[in-house]
Backbone as a chain_set.jsonl record, in Angstrom:
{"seq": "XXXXXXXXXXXXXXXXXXXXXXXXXXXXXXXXXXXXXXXXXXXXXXXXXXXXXXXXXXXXXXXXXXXXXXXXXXXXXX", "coords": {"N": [[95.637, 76.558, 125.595], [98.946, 77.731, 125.928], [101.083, 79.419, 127.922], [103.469, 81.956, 128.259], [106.447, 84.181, 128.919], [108.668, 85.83, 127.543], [111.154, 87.382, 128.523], [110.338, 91.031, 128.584], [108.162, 90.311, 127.112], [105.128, 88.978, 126.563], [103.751, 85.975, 125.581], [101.942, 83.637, 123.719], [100.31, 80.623, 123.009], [98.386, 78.505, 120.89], [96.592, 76.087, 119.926], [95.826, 75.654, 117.501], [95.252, 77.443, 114.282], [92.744, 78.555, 114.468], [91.851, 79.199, 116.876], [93.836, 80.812, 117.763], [92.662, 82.906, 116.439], [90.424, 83.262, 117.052], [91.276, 84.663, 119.883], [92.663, 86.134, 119.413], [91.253, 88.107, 117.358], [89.125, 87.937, 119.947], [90.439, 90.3, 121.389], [91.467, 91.963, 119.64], [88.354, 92.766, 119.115], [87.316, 93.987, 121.635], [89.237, 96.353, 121.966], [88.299, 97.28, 119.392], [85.699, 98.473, 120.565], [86.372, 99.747, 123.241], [87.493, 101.81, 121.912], [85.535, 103.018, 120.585], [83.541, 103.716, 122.219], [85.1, 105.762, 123.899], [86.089, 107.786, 122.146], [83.993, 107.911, 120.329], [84.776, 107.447, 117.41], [86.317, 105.254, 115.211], [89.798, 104.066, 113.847], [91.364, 101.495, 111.781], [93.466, 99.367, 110.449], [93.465, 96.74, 108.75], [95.496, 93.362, 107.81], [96.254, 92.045, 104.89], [96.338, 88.879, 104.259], [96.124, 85.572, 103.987], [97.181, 84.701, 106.47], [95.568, 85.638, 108.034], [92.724, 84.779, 107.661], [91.265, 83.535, 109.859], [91.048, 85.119, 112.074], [89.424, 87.292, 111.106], [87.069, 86.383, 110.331], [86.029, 85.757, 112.741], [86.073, 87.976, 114.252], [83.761, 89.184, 112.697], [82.002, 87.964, 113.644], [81.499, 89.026, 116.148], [79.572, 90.8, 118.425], [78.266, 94.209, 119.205], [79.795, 96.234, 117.947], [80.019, 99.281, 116.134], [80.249, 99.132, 113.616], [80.043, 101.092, 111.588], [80.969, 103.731, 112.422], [83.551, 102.616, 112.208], [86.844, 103.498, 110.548], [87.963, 101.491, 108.197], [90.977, 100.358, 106.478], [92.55, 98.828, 104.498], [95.694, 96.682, 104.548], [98.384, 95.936, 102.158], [100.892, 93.672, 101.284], [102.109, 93.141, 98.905]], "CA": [[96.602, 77.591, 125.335], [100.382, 77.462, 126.376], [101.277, 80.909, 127.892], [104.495, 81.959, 129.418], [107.112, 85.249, 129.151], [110.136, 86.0, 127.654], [111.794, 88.552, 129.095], [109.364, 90.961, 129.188], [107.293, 89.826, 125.923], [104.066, 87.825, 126.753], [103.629, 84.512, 124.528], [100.423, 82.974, 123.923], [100.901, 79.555, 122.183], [97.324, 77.895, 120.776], [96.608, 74.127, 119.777], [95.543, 75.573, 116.249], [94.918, 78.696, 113.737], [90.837, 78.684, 114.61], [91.79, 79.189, 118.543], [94.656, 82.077, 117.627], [92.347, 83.963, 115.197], [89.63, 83.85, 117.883], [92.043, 84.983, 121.208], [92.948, 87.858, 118.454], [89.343, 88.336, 117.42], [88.107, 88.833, 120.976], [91.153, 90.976, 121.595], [90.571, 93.406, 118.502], [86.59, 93.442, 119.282], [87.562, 94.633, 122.59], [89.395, 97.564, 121.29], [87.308, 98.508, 119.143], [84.656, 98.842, 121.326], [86.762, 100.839, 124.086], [87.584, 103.009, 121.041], [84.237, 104.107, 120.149], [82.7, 104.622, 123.812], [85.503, 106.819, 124.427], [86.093, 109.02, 121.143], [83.059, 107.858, 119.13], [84.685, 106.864, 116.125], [88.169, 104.268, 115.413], [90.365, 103.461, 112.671], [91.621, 100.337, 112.563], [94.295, 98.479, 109.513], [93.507, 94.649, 108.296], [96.712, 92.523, 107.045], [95.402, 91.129, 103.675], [96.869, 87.983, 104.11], [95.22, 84.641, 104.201], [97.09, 84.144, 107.662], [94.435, 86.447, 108.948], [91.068, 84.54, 107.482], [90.527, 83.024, 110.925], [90.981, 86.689, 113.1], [88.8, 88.661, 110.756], [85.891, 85.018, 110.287], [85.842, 85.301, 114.161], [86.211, 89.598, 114.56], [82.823, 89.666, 111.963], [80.913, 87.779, 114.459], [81.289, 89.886, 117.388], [78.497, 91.853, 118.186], [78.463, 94.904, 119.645], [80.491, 96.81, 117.129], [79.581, 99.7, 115.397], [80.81, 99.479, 112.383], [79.627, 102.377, 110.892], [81.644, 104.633, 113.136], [84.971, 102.393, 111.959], [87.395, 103.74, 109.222], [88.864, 100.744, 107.981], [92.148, 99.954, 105.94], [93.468, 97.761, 103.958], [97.128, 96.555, 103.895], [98.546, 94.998, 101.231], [102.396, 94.229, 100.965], [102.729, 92.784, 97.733]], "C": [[97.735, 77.493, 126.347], [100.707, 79.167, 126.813], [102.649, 81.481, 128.835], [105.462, 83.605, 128.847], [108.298, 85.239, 128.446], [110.863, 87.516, 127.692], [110.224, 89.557, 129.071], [108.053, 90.951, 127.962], [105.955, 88.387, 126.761], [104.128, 86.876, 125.466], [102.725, 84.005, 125.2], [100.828, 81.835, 122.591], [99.345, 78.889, 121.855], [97.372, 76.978, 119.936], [96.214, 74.803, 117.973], [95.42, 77.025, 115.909], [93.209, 79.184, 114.474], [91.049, 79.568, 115.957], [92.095, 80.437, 118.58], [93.828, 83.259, 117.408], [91.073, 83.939, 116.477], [89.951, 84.506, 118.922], [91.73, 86.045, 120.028], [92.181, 88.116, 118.174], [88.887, 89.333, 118.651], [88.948, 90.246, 121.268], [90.787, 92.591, 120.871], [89.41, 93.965, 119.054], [86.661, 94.508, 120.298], [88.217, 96.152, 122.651], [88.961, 98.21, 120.828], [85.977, 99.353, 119.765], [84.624, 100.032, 122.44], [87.164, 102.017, 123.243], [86.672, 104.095, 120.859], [83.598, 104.378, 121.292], [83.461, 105.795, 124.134], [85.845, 108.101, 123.375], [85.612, 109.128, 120.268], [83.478, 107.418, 117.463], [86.329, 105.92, 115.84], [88.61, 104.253, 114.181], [91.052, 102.149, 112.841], [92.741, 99.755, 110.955], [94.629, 97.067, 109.298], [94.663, 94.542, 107.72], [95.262, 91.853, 106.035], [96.641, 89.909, 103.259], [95.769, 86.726, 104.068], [95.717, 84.039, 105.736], [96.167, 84.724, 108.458], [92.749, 86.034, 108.741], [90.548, 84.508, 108.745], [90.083, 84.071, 112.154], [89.37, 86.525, 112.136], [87.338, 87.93, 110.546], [85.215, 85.64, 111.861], [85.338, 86.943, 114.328], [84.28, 90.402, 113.707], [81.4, 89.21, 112.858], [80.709, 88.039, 115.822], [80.467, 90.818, 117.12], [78.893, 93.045, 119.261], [79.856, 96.324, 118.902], [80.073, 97.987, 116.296], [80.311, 100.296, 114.48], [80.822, 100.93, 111.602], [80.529, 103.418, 111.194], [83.626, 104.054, 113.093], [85.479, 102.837, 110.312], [88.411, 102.239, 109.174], [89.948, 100.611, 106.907], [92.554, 98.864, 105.288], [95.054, 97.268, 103.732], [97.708, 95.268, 103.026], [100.264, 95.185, 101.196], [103.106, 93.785, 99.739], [102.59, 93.981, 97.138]], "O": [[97.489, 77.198, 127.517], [100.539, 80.049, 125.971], [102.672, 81.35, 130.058], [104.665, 84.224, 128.142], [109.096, 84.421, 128.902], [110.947, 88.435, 126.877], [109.159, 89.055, 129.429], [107.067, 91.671, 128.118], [106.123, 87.282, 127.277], [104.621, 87.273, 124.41], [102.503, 83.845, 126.401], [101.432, 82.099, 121.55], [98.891, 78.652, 122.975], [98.272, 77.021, 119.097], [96.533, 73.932, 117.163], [95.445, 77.868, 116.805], [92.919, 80.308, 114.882], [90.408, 80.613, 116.068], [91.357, 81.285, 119.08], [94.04, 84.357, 117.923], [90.884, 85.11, 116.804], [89.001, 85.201, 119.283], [90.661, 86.632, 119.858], [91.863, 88.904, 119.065], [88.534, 90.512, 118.698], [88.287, 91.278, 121.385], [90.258, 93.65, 121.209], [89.258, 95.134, 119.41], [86.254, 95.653, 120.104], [87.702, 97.024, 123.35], [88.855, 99.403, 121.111], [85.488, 100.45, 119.494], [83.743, 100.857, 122.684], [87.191, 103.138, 123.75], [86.752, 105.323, 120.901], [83.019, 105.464, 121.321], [82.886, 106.791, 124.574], [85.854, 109.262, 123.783], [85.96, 109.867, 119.347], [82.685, 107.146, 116.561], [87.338, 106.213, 116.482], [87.769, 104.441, 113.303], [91.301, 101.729, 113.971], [91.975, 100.194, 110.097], [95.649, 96.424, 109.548], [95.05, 95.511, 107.066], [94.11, 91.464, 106.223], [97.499, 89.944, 102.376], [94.572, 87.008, 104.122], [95.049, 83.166, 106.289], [95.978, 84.286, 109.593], [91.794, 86.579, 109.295], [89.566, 85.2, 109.016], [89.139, 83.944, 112.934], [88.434, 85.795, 112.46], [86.368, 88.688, 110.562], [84.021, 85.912, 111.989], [84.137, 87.101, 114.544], [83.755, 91.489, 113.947], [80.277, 89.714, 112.865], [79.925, 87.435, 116.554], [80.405, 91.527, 116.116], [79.768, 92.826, 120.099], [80.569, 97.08, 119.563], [79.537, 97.458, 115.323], [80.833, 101.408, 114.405], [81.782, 101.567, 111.169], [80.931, 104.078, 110.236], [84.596, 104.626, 113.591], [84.869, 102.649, 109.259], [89.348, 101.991, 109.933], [89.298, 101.036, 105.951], [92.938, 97.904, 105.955], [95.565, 97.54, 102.646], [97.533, 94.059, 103.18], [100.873, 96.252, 101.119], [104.303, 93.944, 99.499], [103.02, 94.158, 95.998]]}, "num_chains": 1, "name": "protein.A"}
């Protein structure tokens, strides 16, 4: 991973989709997780794209999630 600044925007640059969709993966998991310890339950809004297979592949095999306690979303922009 390539990582550098512009102005004051972080940029994260990765060798492929697989790599991206996992950085963003752990990222998400991580959220949701500080979500539900601290107000027991999250909402959260998927892109229904196919640029997102590799996030949401990667985001299904994090453990520690309790789903149950997420309202999830769908967005669709067609």
């Amino acid at each position: 991973m390539k990582a550098f600044q512009v102005d004051r925007l972080p940029v994260a640059v990765y060798p492929d989709r697989a790599a991206m969709g996992r950085a963003a993966a752990l990222w998400g998991a991580q959220k949701l997780r500080e979500t539900l310890d601290r107000r027991g339950v999250a909402s959260v809004i998927f892109a229904a794209a196919p640029s997102q297979n590799e996030m949401l592949a990667a985001l299904m095999e994090e453990g520690g999630i309790a789903w149950e306690r997420v309202s999830a979303f769908h967005m669709d922009n067609y």
